[in-house]
C-alpha positions in Angstrom: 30.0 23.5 11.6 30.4 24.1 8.0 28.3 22.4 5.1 31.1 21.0 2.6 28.5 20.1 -0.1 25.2 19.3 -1.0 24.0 16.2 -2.8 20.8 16.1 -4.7 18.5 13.5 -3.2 14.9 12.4 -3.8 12.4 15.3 -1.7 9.7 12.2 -1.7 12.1 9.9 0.2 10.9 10.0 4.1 14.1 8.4 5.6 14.6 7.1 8.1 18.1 5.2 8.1 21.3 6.5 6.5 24.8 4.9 6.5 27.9 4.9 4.9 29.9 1.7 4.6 33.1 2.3 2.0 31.6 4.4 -0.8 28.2 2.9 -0.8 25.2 5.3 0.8 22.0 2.9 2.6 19.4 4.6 2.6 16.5 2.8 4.8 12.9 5.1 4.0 9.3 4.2 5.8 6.2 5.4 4.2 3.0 3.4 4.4 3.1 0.6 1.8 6.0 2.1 0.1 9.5 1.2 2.5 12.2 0.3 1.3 15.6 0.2 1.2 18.2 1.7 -1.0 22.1 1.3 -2.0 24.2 3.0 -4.2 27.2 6.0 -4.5 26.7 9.3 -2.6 24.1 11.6 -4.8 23.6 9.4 -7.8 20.5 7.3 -8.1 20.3 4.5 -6.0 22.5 1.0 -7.8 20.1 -1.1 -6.0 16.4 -1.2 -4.3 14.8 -3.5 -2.8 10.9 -2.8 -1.3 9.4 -4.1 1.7 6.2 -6.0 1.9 3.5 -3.6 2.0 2.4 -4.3 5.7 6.0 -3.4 6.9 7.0 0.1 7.9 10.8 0.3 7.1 12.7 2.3 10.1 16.5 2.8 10.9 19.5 0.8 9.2 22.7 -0.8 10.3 25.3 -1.9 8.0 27.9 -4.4 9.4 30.2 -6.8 7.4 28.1 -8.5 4.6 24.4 -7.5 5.7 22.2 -4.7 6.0 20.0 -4.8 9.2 16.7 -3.0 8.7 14.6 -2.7 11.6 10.4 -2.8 10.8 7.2 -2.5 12.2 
């Protein structure tokens, strides 16, 4: 295996979901109080971010057809 590139990416994020759906990068993080999920192209800043409720602990993503699925706890 060979690393093509390197995008830079926010070191605070603690992620815990990543997908690819056409050129858009989901990015699902968890941190206490501070989950949430991201959207935008491959190692620019994030086009859209929504944050979870502060009782939910944001965990893996799934992308399919109009919806991203974003399992919680």
């Amino acid at each position: 295996m060979q690393v093509e590139q390197e995008l830079p990416h926010d070191e605070t994020a603690f992620t815990q979901g990543l997908e690819f759906a056409g050129d858009t990068l989901y990015e699902g993080t968890g941190r206490n109080g501070q989950s949430k999920l991201t959207a935008g192209p491959a190692g620019g800043p994030p086009e859209r971010s929504v944050s979870l409720p502060e009782e939910f602990f944001g965990e893996g993503i799934t992308v399919t057809d109009s919806r991203v699925w974003q399992l919680t706890w």
